[in-house]
ZAMARGU-4260 file (C-alpha; in steps of 0.2 Angstrom, whole numbers, plus 5000, padded with zeros to 4 digits):
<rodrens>
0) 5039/5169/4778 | 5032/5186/4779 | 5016/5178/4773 | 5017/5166/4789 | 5016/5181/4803
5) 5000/5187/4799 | 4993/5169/4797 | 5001/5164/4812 | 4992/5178/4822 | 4975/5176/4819
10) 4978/5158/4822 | 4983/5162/4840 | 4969/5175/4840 | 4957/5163/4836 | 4963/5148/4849
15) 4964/5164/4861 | 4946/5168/4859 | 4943/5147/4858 | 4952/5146/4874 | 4942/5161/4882
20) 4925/5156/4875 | 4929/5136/4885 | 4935/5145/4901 | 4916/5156/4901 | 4906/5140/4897
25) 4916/5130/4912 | 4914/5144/4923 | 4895/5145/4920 | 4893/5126/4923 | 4903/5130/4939
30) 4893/5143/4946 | 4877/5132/4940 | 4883/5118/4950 | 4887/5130/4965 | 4867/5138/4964
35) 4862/5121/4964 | 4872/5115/4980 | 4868/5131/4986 | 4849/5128/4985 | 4851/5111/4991
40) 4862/5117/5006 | 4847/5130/5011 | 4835/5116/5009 | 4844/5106/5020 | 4845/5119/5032
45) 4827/5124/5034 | 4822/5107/5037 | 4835/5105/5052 | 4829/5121/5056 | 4808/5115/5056
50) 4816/5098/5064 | 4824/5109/5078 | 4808/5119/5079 | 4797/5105/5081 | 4809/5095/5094
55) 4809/5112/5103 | 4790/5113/5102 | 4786/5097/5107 | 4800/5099/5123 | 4790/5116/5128
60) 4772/5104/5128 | 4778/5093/5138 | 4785/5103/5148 | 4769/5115/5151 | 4760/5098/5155
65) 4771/5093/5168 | 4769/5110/5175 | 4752/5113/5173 | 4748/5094/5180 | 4760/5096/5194
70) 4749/5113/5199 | 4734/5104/5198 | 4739/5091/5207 | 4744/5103/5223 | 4728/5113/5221
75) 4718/5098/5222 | 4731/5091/5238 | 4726/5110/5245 | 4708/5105/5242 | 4703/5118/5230
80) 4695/5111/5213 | 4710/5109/5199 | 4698/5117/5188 | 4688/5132/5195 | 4694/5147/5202
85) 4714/5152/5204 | 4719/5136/5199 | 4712/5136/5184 | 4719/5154/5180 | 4735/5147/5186
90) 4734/5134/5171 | 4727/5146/5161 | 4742/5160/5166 | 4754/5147/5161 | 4748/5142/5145
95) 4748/5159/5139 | 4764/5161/5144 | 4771/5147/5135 | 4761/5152/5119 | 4769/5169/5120
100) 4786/5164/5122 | 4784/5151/5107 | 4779/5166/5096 | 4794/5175/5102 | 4806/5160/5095
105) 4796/5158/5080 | 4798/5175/5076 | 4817/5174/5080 | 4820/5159/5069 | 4811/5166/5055
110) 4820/5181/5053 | 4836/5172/5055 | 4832/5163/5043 | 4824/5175/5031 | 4842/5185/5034
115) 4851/5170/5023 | 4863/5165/5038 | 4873/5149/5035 | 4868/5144/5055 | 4855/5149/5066
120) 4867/5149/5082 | 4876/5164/5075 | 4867/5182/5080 | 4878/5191/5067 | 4888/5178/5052
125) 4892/5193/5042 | 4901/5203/5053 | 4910/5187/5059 | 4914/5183/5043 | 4921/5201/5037
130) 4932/5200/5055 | 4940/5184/5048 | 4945/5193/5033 | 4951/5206/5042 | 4961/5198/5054
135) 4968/5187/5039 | 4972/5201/5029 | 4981/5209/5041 | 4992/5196/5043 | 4996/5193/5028
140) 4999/5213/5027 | 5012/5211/5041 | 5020/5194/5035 | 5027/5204/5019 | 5031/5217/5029
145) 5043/5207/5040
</rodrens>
């Protein structure tokens, strides 16, 4: 029976590190799994996001035609030429202004995105995320203390 203890052990042993070795191999197939939704998540999100931009884009066209026609159409009702002189640098003026302030939200939507955020709505996800854990924290703290 003495001889069984020490046969007995390295059995247990042996399942143990068996045991450990399965748990490893499942937890890398899960975090494999999680880089791949991960990557298919981001995906996802930067073609919403280049679907919003160009929605957006197409919006702000429009809407600089509508302005840009609806000045020419009074400077041609005033009787100057739509297309020489302050009208024109009217049209032009507002152009210009448009194409500026589409840079600015390009630029703004790029660096969102370049920062990893989960959604472009939020100007800061990680301090919202770490006030979450706080606040949860501490109410857990102050449950057992109760």
């Amino acid at each position: 029976m003495a001889q069984l203890a020490p046969v007995a052990a390295l059995v247990g042993t042996g399942a143990s590190v068996l045991a450990t070795v399965r748990q490893a191999q499942q937890q890398q197939a899960t975090a494999k799994a999680q880089s791949a939704q991960l990557q298919a998540q981001a995906q996802a999100q930067a073609e919403v996001a280049a679907a919003q931009a160009t929605s957006a884009s197409r919006s702000r066209a429009e809407a600089l035609e509508r302005t840009v026609a609806s000045a020419r159409a009074r400077a041609g009702a005033s009787g100057i030429g739509a297309d020489n002189g302050s009208a024109a640098a009217v049209t032009a003026g507002l152009r210009r202004d448009a194409a500026s302030d589409l840079e600015e939200d390009e630029l703004l939507r790029n660096a969102r995105l370049a920062s990893g955020r989960r959604s472009l709505l939020n100007t800061d996800g990680s301090l919202t995320t770490w006030l979450r854990a706080g606040s949860s924290l501490a109410g857990a703290t102050r449950s057992l203390l109760d």
